[in-house]
N, C-alpha and C positions, 0 to 999 in steps of 0.2 A: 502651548502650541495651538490650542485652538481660537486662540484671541488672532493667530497670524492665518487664517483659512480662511479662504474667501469662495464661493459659489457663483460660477461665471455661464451665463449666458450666452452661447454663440454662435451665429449662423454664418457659415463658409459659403459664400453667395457667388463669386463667380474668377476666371482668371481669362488675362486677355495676354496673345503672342507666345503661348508656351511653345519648346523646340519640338522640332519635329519626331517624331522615335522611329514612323513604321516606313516599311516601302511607301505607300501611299501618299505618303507629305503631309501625312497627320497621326494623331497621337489617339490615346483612349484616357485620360485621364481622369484620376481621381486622389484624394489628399489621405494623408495619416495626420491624425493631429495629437500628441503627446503630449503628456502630462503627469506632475506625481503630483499623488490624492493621499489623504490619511484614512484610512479602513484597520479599524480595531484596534487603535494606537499604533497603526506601525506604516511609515510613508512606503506606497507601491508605487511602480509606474503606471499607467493607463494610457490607453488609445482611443479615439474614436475614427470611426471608417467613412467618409461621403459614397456616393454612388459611382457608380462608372459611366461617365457621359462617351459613346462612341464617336470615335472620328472626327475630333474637336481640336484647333488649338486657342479656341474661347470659349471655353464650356461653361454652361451655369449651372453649379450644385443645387442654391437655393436648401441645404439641409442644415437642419437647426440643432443641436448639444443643448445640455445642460451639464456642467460638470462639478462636481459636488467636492466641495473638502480640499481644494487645490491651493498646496502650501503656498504661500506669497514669496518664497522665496525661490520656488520654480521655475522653468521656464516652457513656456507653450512650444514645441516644434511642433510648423505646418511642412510634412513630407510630399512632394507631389511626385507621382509615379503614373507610367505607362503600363497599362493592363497589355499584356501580350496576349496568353490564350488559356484557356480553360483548363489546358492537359497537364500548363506549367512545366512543357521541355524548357524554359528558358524562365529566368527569373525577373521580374520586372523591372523596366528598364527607370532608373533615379531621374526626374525632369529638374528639380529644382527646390529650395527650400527657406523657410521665411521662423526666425526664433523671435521671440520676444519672454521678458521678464514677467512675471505674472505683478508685481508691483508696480510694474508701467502703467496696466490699463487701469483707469478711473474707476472708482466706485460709486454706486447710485449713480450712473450717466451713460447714456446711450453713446459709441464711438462709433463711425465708420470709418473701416481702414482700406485706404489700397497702399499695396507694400510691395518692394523690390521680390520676386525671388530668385534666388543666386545657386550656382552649380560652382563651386570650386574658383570662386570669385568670378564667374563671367555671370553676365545677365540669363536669366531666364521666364523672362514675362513677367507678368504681375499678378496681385494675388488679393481678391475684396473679401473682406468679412468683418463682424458690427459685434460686437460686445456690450454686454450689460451684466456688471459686478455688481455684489453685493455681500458682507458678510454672512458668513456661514450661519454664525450665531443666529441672525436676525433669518432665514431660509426656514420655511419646511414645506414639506412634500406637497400640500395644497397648494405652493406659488408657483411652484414649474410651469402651468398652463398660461399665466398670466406673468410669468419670466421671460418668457418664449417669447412672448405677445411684443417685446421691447425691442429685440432684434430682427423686425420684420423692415425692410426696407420700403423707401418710400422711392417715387420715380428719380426725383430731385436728386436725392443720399446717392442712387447709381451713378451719379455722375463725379462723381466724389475724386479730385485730383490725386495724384501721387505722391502720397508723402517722399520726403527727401532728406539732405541731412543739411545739418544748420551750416547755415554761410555756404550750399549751394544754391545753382537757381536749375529750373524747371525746364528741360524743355519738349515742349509736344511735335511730335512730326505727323504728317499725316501724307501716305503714299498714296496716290489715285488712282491713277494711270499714265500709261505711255502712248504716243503720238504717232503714229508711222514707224513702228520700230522693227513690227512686226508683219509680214503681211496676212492681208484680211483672211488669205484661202489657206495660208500655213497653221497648223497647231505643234507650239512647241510648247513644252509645260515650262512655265518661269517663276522665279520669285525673285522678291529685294531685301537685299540683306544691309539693314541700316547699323552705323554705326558711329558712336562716339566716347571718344576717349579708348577705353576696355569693354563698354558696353554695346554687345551687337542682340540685333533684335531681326525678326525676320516674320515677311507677311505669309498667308498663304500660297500652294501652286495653284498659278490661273493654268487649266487644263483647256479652256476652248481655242478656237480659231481667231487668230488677229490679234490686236494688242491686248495685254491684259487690263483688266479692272480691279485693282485690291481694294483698294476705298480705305486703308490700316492704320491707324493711329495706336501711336508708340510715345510714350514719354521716359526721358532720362532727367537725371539729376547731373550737375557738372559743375564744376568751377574753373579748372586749367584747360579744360578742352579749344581748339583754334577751330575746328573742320568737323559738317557731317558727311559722313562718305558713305556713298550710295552704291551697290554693286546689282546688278540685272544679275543672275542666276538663270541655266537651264538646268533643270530637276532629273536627275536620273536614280534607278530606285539604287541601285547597284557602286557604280563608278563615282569616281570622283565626279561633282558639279564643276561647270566651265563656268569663267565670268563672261557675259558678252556684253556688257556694259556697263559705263560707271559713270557719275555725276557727283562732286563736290560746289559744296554749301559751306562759305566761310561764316563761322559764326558772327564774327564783327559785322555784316552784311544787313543783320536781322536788325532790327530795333526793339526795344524793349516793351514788352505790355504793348505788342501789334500783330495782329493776323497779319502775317507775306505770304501770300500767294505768287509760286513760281512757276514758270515754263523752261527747262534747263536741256539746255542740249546732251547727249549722250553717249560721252567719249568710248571709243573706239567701234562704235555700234551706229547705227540709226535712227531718227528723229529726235522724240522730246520726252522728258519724265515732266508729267502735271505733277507738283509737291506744296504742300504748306507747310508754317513753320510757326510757334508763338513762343517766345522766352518772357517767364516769369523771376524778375530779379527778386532772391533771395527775401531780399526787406518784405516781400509784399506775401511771402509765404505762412503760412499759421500752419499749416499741417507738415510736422517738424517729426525725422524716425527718433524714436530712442536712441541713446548713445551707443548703446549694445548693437543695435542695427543697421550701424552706417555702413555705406561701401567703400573701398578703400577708391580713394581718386587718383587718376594717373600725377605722379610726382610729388607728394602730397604725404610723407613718409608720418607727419607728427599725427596723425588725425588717426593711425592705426593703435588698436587701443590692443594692451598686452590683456588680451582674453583667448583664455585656451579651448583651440577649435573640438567641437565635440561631433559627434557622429550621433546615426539610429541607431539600434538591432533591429534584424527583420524579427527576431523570436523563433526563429527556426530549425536553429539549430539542435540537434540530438548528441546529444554526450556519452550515449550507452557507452558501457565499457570503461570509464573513467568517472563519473559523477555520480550518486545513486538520485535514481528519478525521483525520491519523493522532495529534494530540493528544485525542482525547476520552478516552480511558482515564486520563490521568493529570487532567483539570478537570472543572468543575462549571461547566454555564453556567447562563445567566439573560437572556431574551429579553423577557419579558412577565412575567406576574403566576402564570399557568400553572404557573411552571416551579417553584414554590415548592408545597412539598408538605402545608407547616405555619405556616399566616397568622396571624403575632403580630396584637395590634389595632394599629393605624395611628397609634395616639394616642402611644405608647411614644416617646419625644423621644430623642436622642443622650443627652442626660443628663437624667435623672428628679430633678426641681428638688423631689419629695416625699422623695427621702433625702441624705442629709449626703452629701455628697463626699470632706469632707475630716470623716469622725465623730471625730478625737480633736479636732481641733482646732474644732472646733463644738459638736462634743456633749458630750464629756467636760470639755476645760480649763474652762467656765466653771464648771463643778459647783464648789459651794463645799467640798464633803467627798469632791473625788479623792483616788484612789489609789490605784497603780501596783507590780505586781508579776512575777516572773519566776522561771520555773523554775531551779531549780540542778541537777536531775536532766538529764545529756546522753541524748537520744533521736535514734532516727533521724529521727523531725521536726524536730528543729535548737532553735533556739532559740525559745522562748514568750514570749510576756507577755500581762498583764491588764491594762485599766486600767478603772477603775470610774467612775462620777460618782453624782451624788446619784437619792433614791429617788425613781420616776416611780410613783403608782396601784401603791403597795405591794413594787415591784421596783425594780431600780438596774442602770442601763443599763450597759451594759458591752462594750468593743470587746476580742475580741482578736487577736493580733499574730503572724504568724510568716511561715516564708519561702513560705508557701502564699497569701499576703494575709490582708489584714483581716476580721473577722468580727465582724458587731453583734450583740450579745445582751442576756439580760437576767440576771442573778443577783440570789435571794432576799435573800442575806447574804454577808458577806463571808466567811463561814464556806464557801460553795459553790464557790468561784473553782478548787477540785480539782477538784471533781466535774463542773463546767461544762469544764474542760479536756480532762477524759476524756473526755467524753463530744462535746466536736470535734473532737478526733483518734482516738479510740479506745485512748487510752491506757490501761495498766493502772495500780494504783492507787499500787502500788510507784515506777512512769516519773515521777509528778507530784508535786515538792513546791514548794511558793512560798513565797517570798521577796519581801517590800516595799522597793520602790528609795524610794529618797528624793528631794528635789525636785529636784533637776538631772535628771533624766529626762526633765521636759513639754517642756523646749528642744529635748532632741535626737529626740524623736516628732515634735514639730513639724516638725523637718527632714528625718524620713525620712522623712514623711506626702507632703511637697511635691513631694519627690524623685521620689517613685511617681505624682505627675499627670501629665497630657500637656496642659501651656498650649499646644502649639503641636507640627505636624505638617509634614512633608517629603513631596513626593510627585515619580515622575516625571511628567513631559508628554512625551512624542514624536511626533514628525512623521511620517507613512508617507503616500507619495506613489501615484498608484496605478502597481499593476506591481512596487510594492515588498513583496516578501515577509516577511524575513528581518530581523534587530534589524540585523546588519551594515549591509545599505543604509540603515536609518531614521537611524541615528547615521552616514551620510555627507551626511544634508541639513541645511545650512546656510541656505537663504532657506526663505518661507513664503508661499502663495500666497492672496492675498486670503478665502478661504475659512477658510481657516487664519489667518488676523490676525482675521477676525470671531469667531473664536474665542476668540483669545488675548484680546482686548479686551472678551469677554463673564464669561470667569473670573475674570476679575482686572486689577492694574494692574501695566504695566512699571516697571519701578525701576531707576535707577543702583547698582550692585552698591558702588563704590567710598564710603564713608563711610555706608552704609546705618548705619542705628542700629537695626532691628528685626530678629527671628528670621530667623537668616541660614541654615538647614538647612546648615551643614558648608559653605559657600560662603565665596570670599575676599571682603574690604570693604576691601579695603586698597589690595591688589596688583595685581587685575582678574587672578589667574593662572588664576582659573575662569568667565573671559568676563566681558566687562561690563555684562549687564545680566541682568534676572530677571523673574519673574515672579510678586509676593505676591496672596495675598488672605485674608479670613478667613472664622469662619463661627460665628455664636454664642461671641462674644470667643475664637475657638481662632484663631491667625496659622498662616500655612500661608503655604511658598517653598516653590513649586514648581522642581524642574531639569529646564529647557529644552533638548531634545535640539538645537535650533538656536540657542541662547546659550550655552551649555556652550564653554570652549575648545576651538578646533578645532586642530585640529595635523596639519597637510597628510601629514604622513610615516607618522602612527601609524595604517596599517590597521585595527588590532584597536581600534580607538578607545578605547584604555583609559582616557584623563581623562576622558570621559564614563559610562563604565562606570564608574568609581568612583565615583560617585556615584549615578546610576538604576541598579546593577545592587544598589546596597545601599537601595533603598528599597523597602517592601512593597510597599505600591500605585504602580502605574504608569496615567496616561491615556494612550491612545495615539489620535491623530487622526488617522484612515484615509479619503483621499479615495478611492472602491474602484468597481470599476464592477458589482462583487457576482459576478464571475465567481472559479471554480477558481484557474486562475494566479494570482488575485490574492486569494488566503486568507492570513491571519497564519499563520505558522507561529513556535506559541507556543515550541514545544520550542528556536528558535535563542538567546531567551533562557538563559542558561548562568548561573545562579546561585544560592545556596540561599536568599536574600533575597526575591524578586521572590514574591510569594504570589496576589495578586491583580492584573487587566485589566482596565482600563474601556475599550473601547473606543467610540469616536465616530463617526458620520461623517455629513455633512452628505447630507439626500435635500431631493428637491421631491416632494411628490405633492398632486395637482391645483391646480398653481402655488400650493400652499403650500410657508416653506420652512421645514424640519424636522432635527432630528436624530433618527436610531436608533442604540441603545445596546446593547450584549452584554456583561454584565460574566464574566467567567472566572475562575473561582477553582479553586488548586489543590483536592486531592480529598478535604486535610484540613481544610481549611475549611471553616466550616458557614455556612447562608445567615443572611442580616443583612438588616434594613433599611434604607434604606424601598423599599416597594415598586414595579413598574413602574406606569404608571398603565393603567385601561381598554384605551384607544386603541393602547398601546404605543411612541408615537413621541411626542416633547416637542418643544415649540417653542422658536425661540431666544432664548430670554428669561430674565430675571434668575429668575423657577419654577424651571429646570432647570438652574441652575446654582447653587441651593440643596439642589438633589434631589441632585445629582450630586457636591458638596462632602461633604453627609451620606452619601451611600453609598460616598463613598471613606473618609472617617476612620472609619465603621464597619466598613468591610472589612479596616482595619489591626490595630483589635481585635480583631476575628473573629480576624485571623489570629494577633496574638497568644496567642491562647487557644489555638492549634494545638499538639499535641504538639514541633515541633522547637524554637518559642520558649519554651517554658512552661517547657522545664525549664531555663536558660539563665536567666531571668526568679527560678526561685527560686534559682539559683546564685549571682547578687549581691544576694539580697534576705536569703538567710542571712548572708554574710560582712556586710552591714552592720549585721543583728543583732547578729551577734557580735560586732561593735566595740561599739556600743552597749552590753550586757550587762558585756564585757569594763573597759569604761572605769567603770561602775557599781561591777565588784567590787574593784576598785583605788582 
């Protein structure tokens, strides 16, 4: 583990067009920046905090980190949020937010970034800050001053364009002013709200008399875009904003790698929008997002990579009554909708039916002119490959392959499959040479491809009675009390374990030597066997109830169904749990309130998980009905992933996903 920890220097230096949040037509911003770190052998999460710039939608932090011990297999969230008010009647409002891999950023090399950051896939400004990595190992306490010292920027570095995603191009607008639109003696507050493709961007309110002055430059990234469309706003704190004018900019108009400067008339409104425009084609771009960080482009379905969206915690949540408090340092809870710091949109499905799932074997085999290649250069990335399919709108889709997972992209020529490789791992150019596998290849992709799904999901259920604290007592009850069978009979259905013919999660069907009965169900064709703390063999002798432990103690997610009377004595105490498995808590437990009957839910997740969908509703308490136990199926198998994603599985996850490469490759070169 500590050969993988790296020590990252970083100064969060400034953001330009963030949205607006207050009445005022400006915002109070400042970032969270996330990360898990290793402190005493065991991976935490950590935050660091920037300053509160007031009344800013280009604020400059200028505040510099140093953050110690951060897995490589992490990822940085930059959280940007609107400071409201001191008394915190209202929570702060989400602006927008920027992930990166911690294996992305260079080591020994000063980077300056400006990055998209995004609200629920729409734009929300950008985001600069400069890193300087270094091995942990090689770090100690005397270099922090002189660590520091590396991400200071220089005047030049500020000017540093926007990164973008490969096989887009660039483009910068710049808003000035308007001509006679306005007269000189009226004061209306206005803004421009630019836009291309999915991406809108918007300037400041000009608040004086006469035409405004924004002076604003905005850059998007694009490739299918046709039009930028320009809309005049008048700013009200309150009501809906009016358009009172609009001006379209055909992109085909521009020319490539040229300042145009326009004068454009201002449909349905009066005079002129002063505007400039420069498009950077693609080819001429070096400052290239990680794959992780692209944004999806309007029409553009292959480029969407199957990564599961993750959320913050604010940390704020209180669990009294249900959790015992000397676990909160080590979980993350989740009571309500509150306690999520960074609200993906609600639309985002367990599996997004707009990208391939399985892209070789959908996207690539049918291509009539595949073809499949593979490094022979040994890297410490492991083993590579490419595979191609035929040309889409001038490019040729292309997935590729290692023990980091799959990656969709697009290659111009076959001639690129180096350069495209370098440029997703970071390789040099000496690391990459490729080699064409021949046809017995698309069989055995086929079979790794299947191998990496998850048709079908294992979870615990446990029983905790009230008075019952501890995992030991819940795994000594063997009956269920009516409250608890409206349960079991709401999740799912009982099943004779002995001849079962479906996804048996490590369970016997033979022998009944792991109790006789269970409990299935599914959830959007995904089968899920649950292990029942009160079906589980019971074996009167074994105190430590290990046959059941062997089973719920090695599954991620566990439900546990707490009949509780909400008092101290009777809190989970998560920590009796003893295992490196167990990641995430759903816990349940039936209330009445005002002779309705309900369940309240607290999900718990360790510190290195990050929050998942879907989210709590409004009300915070779900009724007992087949709703909630679709809500409640999708936030357990997304909690599994989440967890997956976690630094302790991840690397474990590439550890058999290289050796199968390397059979694969191995069996090619023989």
């Amino acid at each position: 583990m500590q050969d993988s920890l790296v020590t990252i220097a970083i100064n969060i230096f400034s953001a330009r067009n963030l949205p607006k949040a207050d009445p005022t037509g400006l915002s109070d911003p400042y970032i969270i920046l996330t990360y898990t770190s290793l402190k005493e052998g065991e991976l935490i999460k950590k935050r660091k905090k920037t300053e509160t710039i007031k009344e800013s939608l280009s604020p400059t932090w200028n505040n510099s980190f140093v953050l110690k011990n951060v897995a490589s297999e992490s990822i940085l969230t930059f959280n940007c949020f609107d400071w409201d008010n001191a008394f915190k009647f209202s929570s702060d409002d989400f602006l927008g937010k920027f992930k990166i891999m911690v294996e992305r950023i260079p080591i020994n090399k000063k980077v300056v970034w400006r990055v998209p950051l995004m609200d629920s896939m729409k734009s929300a400004g950008d985001l600069m800050f400069c890193t300087y990595a270094i091995p942990s190992t090689s770090f100690v306490q005397t270099q922090k001053k002189m660590l520091l010292g590396n991400v200071i920027l220089t005047i030049e570095e500020m000017d540093t364009p926007l990164y973008v995603c490969r096989y887009q191009n660039r483009l910068d607008v710049n808003i000035q002013k308007t001509k006679g639109f306005i007269n000189e003696k009226e004061k209306i507050p206005v803004y421009a709200q630019v836009s291309v493709g999915k991406q809108i961007l918007e300037t400041t309110v000009w608040k004086k008399k006469g035409d405004p002055f924004w002076n604003s430059t905005f850059s998007f990234s694009f490739k299918n875009a046709n039009n930028i469309n320009i809309q005049i706003k008048d700013w009200k704190m309150v009501r809906t904003n009016t358009t009172l004018g609009s001006v379209t900019v055909n992109l085909f108009d521009i020319p490539d790698n040229q300042l145009v400067t326009k004068e454009v008339p201002i449909k349905g409104g009066n005079g002129t929008l002063c505007c400039s425009f420069y498009i950077t084609k693609y080819q001429m771009i070096d400052k290239i997002l990680p794959i992780e960080c692209e944004i999806e482009d309007d029409g553009d379905d292959w480029c969407k990579q199957n990564i599961q969206p993750f959320e913050s915690f604010t940390d704020e949540c209180n669990p009294k009554g249900i959790i015992d408090s000397k676990c909160k340092g080590g979980y993350h809870f989740e009571l309500s909708k509150d306690d999520i710091g960074s609200l993906l949109n609600e639309d985002v499905p367990i599996f997004n039916e707009n990208y391939f799932e399985k892209p070789i074997e959908e996207g690539i085999i049918p291509s009539v002119n595949k073809r499949a290649f593979y490094n022979t250069v040994k890297t410490s990335t492991g083993p590579i490959l490419i595979v191609v399919g035929d040309e889409v709108g001038g490019l040729k889709k292309a997935v590729v392959i290692s023990q980091f997972g799959t990656v969709k992209t697009y290659v111009k020529d076959i001639r690129d499959i180096d350069s495209e490789i370098m440029n997703v791992y970071g390789l040099k150019k000496e690391q990459v040479k490729m080699k064409e596998c021949g046809k017995e290849i698309w069989s055995k992709l086929i079979e790794y491809e299947s191998r990496n799904r998850r048709p079908a999901y294992k979870f615990g259920l446990v029983v905790a009675t009230q008075g019952q604290k501890f995992e030991q007592q819940f795994l000594s009850n063997t009956t269920t009390s009516p409250l608890c069978q409206e349960f079991f009979n709401l999740i799912g259905k009982t099943i004779v374990l002995k001849g079962y013919n479906g996804y048996r999660g490590g369970l016997d069907v033979q022998n009944n030597t792991t109790g006789t009965h269970s409990i299935v169900s599914s959830f959007k064709g995904i089968d899920i066997m649950f292990h029942v703390s009160t079906m589980l063999q019971h074996e009167a002798n074994d105190e430590q109830h290990l046959a059941k432990k062997r089973h719920i103690g090695n599954d991620v997610c566990v439900i546990i169904f707490k009949e509780t009377n909400n008092k101290k004595d009777d809190e989970i105490d998560l920590n009796s749990f003893i295992t490196q498995f167990n990641h995430v808590f759903i816990i349940v437990s039936p209330v009445v309130i005002k002779g309705v009957p309900l369940y309240r839910v607290c999900v718990c997740c360790k510190s290195a998980v990050q929050g998942f969908l879907p989210h709590f509703p409004p009300e915070k308490y779900f009724p007992r009905d087949r709703s909630f136990v679709d809500w409640l199926l999708c936030k357990t198998i997304n909690g599994e992933r989440a967890s997956l994603e976690s630094p302790q599985f991840i690397k474990s996850q590439r550890v058999a996903q290289k050796g199968l490469l390397e059979v694969i490759i191995s069996n090619i070169m023989n």
